[in-house]
OpenMM code with the backbone's topology and positions (N, CA, C; nanometers):
from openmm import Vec3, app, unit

residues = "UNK UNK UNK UNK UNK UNK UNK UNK UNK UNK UNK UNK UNK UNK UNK UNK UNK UNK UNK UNK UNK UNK UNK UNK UNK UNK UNK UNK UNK UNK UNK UNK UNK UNK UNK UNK UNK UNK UNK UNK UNK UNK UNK UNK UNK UNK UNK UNK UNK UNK UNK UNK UNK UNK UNK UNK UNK UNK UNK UNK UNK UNK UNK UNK UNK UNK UNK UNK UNK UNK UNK UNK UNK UNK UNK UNK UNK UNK UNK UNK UNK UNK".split()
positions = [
    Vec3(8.5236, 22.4187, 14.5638),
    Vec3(8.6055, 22.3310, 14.4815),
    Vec3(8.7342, 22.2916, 14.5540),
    Vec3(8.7521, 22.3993, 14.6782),
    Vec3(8.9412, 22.3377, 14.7177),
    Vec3(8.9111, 22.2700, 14.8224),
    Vec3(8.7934, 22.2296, 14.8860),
    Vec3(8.7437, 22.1246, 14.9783),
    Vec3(8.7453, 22.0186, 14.9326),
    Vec3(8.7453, 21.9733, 14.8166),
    Vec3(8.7280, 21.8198, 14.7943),
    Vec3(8.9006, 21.7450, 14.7849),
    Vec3(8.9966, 21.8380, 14.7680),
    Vec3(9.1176, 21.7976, 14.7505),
    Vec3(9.1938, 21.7076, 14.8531),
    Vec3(9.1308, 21.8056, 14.9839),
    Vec3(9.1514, 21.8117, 15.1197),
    Vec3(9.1390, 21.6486, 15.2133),
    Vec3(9.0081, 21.5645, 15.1536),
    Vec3(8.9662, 21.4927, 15.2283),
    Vec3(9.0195, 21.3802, 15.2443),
    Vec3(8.9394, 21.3077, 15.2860),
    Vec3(9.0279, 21.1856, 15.3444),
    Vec3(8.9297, 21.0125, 15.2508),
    Vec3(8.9760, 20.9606, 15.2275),
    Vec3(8.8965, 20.8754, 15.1667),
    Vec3(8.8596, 20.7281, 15.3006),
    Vec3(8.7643, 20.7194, 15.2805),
    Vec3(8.6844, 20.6002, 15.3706),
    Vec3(8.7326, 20.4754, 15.3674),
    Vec3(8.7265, 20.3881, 15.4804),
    Vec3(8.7633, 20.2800, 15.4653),
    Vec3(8.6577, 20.1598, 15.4901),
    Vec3(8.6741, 20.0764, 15.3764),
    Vec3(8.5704, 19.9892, 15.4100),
    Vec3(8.6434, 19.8982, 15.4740),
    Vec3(8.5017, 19.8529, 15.5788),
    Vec3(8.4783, 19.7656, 15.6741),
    Vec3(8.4788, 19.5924, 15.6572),
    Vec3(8.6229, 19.4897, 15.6891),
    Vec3(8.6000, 19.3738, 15.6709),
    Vec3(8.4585, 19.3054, 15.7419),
    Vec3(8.3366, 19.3266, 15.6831),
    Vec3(8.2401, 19.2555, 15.7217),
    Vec3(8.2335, 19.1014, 15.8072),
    Vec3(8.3065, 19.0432, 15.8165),
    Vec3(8.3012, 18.9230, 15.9002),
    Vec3(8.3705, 18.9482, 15.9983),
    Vec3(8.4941, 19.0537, 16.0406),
    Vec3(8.5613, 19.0595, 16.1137),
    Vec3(8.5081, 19.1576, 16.2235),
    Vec3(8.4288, 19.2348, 16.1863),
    Vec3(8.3392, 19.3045, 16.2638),
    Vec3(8.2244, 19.2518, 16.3118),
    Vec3(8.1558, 19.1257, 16.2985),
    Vec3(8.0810, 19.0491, 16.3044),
    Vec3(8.1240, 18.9655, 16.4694),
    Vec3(8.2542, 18.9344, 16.4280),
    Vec3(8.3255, 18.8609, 16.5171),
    Vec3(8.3964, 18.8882, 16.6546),
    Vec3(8.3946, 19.0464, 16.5952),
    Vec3(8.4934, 19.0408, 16.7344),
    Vec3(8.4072, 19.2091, 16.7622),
    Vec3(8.4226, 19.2007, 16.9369),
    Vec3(8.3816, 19.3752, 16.9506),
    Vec3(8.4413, 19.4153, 17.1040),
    Vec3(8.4755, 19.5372, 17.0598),
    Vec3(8.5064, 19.6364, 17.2061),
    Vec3(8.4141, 19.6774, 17.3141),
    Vec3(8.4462, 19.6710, 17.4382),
    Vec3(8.3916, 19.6130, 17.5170),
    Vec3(8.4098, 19.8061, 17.5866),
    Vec3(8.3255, 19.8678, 17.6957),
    Vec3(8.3695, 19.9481, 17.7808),
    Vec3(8.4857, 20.0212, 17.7909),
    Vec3(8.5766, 19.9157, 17.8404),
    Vec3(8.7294, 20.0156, 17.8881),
    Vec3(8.7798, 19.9401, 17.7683),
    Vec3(8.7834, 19.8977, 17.6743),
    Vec3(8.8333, 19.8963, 17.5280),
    Vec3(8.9408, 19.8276, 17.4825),
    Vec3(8.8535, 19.6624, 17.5605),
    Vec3(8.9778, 19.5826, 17.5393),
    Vec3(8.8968, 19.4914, 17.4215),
    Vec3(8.9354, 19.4389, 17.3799),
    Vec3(8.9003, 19.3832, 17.2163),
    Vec3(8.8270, 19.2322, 17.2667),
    Vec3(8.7320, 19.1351, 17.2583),
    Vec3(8.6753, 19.0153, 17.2956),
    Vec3(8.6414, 18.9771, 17.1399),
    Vec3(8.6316, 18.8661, 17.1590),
    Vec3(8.5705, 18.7071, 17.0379),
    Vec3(8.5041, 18.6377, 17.1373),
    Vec3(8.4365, 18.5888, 17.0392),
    Vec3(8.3381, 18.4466, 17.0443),
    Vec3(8.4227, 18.3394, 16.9913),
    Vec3(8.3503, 18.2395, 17.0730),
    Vec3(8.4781, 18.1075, 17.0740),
    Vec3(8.4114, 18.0167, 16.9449),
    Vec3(8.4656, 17.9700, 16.8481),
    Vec3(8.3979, 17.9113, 16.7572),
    Vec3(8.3670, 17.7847, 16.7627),
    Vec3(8.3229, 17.6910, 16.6589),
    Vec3(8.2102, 17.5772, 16.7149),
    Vec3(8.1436, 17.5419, 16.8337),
    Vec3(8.0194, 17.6661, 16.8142),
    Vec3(7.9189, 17.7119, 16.9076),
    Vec3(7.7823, 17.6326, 16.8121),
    Vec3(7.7698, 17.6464, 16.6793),
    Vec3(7.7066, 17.6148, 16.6002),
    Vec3(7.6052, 17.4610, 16.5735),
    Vec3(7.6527, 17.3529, 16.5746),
    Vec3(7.6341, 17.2401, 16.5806),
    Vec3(7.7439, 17.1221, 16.6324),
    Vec3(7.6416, 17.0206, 16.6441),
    Vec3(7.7443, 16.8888, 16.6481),
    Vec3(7.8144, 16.8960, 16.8373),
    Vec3(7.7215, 16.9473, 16.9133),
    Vec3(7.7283, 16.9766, 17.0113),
    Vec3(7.6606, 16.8776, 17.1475),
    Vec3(7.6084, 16.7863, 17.1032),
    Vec3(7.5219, 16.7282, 17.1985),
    Vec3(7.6055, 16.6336, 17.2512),
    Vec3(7.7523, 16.5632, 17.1852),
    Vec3(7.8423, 16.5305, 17.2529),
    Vec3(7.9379, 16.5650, 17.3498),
    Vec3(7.9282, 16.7209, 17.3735),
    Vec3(7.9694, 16.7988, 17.4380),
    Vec3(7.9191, 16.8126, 17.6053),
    Vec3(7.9585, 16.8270, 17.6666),
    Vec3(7.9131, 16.7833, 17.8143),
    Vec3(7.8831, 16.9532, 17.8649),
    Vec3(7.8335, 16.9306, 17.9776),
    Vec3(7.7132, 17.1169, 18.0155),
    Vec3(7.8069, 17.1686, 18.0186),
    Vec3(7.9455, 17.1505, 18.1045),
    Vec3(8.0205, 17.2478, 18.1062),
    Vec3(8.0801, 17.3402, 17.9812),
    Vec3(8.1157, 17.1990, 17.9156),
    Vec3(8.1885, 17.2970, 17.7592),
    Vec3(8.1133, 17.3592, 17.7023),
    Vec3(7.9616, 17.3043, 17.7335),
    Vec3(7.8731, 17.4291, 17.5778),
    Vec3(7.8571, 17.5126, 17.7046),
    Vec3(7.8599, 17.5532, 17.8213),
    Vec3(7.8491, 17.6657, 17.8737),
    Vec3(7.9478, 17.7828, 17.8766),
    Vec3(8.0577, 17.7020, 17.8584),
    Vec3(8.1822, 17.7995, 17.8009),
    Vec3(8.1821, 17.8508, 17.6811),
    Vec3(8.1304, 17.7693, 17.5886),
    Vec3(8.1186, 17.8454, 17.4934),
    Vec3(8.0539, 17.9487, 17.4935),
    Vec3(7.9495, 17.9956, 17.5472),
    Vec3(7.9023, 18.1549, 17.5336),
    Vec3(7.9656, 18.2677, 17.5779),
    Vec3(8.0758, 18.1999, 17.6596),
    Vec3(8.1861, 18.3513, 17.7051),
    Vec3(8.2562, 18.4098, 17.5947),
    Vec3(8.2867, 18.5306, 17.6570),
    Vec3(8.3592, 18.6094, 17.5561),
    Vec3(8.5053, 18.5849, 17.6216),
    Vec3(8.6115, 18.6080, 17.4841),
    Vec3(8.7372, 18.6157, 17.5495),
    Vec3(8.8149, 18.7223, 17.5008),
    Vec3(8.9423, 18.7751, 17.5635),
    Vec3(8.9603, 18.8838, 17.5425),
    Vec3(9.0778, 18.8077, 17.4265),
    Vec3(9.1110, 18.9179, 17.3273),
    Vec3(9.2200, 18.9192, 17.2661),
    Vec3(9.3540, 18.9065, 17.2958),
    Vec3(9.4657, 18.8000, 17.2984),
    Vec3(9.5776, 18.8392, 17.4102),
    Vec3(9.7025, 18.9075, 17.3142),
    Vec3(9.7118, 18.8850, 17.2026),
    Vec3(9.8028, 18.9477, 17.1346),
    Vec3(9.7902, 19.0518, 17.0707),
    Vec3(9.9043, 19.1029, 17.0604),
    Vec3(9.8994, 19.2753, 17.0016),
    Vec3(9.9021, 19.2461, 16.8402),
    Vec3(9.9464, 19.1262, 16.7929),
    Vec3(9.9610, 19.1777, 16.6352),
    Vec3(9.8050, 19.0964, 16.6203),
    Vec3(9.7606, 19.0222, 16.6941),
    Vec3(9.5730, 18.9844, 16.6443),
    Vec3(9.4876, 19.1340, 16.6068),
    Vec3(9.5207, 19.2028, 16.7553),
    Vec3(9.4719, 19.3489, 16.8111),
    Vec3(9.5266, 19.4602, 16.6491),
    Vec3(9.6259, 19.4393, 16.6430),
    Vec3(9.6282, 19.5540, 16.5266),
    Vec3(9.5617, 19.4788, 16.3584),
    Vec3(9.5652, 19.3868, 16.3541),
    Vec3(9.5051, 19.3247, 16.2445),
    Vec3(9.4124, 19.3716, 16.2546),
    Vec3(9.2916, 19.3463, 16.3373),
    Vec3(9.1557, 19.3549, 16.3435),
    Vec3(9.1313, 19.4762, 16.3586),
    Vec3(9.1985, 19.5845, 16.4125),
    Vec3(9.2080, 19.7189, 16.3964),
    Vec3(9.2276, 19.8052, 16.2702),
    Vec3(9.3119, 19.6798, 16.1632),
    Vec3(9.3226, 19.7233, 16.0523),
    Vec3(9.2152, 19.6693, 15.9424),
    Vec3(9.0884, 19.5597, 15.9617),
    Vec3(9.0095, 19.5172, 15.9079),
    Vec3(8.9261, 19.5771, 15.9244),
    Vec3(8.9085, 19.6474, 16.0486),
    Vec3(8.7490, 19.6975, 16.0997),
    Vec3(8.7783, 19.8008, 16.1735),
    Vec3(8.7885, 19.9221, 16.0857),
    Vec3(8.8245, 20.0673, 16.1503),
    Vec3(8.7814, 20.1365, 16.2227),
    Vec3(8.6480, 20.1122, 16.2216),
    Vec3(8.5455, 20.1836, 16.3136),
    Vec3(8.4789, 20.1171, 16.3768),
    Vec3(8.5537, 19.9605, 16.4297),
    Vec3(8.4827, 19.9144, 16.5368),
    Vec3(8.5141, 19.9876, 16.6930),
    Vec3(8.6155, 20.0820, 16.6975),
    Vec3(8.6179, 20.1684, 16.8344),
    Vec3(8.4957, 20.2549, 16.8142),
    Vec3(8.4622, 20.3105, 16.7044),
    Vec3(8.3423, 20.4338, 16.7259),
    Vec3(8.2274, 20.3648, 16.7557),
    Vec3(8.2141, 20.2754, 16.7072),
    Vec3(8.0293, 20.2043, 16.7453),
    Vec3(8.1055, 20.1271, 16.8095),
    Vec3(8.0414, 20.1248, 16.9374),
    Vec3(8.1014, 19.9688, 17.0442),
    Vec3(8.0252, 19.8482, 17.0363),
    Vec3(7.9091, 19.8421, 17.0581),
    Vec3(7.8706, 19.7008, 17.0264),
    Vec3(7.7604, 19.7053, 16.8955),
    Vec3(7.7005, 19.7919, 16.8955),
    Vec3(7.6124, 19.7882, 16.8487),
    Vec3(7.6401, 19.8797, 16.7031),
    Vec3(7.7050, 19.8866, 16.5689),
    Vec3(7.6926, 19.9407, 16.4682),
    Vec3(7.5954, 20.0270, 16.3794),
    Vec3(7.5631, 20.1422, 16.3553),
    Vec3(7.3916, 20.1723, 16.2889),
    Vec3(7.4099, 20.0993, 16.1806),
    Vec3(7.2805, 20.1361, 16.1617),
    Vec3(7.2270, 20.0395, 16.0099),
    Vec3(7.2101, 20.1403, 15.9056),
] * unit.nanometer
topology = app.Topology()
chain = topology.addChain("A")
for resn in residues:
    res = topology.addResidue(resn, chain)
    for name in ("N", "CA", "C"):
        topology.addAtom(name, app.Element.getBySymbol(name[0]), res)
């Protein structure tokens, strides 16, 4: 009974924001660049080829936001269980 007093309560996970962005190896934070989706054929090879890069995060208050949306995107790195 004096174990349950003790604990710590869970935090849920902003689902789109974990979707979006993920930690990489040495644990620097990357996104996907958006309008990847459609409406693209006006777009010339180079730009839709850029679009599939990842980019890193450059600011610290983006970095703690998303740290504060998605808590346990450091424990699972790319891949989340189901």
């Amino acid at each position: 009974m004096g174990k349950a007093k003790n604990r710590k309560y869970k935090i849920k996970t902003h689902k789109a924001t974990a979707k979006r962005f993920r930690l990489t190896g040495s644990g620097k934070l990357v996104r996907t660049k958006g309008g990847k989706s459609h409406l693209r054929r006006r777009a010339s090879k180079r730009a839709k080829r850029l679009y599939s890069r990842m980019l890193e995060v450059e600011s610290a208050r983006d970095r703690k936001r998303v740290a504060r949306l998605a808590p346990y995107l450091s424990k699972y790195r790319a891949n989340p269980p189901r």
